[in-house]
C-alpha positions as CSV (number, residue, x, y, z in Angstrom):
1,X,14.2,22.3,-8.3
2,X,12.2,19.3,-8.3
3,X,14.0,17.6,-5.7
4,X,13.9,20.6,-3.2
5,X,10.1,19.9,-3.8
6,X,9.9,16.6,-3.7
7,X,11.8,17.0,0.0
8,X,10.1,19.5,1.6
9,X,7.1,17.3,0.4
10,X,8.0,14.1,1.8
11,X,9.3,16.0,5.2
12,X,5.8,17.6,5.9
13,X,4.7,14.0,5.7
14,X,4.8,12.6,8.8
15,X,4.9,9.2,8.6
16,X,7.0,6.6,9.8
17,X,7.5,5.4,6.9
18,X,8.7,8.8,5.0
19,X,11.0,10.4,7.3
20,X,14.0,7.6,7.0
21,X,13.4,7.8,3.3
22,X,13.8,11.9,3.7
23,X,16.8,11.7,5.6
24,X,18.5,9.3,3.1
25,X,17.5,11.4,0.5
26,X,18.9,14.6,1.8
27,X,21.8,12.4,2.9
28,X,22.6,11.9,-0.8
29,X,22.1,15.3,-2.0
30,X,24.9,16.7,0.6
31,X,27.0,13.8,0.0
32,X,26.8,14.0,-3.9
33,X,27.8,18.3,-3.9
34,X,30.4,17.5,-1.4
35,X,31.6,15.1,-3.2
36,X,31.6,17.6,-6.3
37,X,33.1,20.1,-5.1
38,X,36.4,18.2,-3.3
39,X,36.6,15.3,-6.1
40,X,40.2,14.9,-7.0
41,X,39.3,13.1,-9.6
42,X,38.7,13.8,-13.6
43,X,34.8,14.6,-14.4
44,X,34.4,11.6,-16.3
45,X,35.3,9.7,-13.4
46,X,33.3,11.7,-10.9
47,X,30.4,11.6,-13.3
48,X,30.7,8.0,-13.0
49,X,30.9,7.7,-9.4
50,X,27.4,10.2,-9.6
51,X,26.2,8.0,-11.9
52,X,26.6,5.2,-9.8
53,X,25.2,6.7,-6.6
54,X,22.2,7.6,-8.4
55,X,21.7,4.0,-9.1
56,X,22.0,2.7,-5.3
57,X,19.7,5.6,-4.2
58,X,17.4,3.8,-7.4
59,X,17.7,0.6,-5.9
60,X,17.2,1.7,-2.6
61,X,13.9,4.0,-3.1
62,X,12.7,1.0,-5.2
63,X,13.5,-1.9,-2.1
64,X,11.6,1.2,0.3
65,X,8.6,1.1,-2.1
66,X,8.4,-2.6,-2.3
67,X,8.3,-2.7,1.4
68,X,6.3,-0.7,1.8
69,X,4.0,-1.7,-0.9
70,X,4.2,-5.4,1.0
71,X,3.3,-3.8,4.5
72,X,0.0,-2.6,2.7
73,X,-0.9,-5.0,0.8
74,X,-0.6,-7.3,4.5
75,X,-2.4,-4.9,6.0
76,X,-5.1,-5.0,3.5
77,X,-5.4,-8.7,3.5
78,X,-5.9,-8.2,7.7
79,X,-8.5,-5.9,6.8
80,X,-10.4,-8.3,4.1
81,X,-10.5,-11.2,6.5
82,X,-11.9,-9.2,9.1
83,X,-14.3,-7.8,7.1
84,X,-15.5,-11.4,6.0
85,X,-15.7,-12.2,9.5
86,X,-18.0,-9.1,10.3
87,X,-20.2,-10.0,7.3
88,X,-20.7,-13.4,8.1
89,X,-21.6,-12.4,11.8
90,X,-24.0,-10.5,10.9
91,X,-25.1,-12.4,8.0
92,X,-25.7,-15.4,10.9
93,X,-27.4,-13.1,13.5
94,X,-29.7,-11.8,10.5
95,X,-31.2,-15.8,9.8
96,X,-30.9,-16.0,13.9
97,X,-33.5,-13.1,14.2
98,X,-35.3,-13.5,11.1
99,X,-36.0,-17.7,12.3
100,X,-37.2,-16.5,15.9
101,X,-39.1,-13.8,14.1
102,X,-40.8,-16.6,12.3
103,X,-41.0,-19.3,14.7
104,X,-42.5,-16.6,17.1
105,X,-45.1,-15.5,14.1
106,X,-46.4,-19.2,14.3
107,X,-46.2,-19.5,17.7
108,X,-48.7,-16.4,18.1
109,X,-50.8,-18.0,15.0
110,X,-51.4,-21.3,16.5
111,X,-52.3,-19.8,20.5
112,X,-54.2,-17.6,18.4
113,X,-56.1,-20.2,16.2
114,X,-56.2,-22.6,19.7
115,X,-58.3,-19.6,21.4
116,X,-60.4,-18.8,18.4
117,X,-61.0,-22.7,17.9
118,X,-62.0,-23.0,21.7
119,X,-64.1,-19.9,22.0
């Protein structure tokens, strides 16, 4: 009953992502019983054709994963470069502050030393 988990799961997930992967999912599963249960065919055969099912749903979960893995890893790249550009922003407007901090500091030292000189 793993699978009945695994569904209900993924379906009270909702993502955009999860619910196509759900549906083929469930898809599967009715295909595969109905296929059991009206299969003209010997077991070994139909075991076969089961066993060969369960490999494109394989294959298919595993291109789903990939692409998805891909969309993230995109997505996380976006969010690295924009968290460079944030850092060296600030990083800029940090030495533009702290150099008119400065320049004002001497600014305010020499009027003052000028007025103490001239008094």
């Amino acid at each position: 009953m793993k699978f009945n988990k695994l569904l209900s799961d993924c379906a009270s997930r909702k993502t955009d992502s999860s619910m196509p992967l759900v549906a083929l999912l469930a898809g599967l599963a009715v295909g595969a019983v109905v296929g059991i249960l009206f299969a003209p065919e010997s077991g070994e055969n139909t075991r076969g054709k089961i066993s060969d099912k369960a490999g494109d749903l394989a294959e298919t979960v595993k291109d789903k994963f990939h692409n998805i893995k891909g969309r993230f890893s995109h997505e996380l790249d976006e969010a690295e470069d924009v968290k460079d550009e944030i850092v060296s922003k600030v990083k800029k407007k940090t030495e533009d502050v702290a150099n008119q901090a400065k320049s004002d500091v001497k600014k305010a030292s020499d009027d003052l030393n000028d007025a103490v000189q001239h008094s």
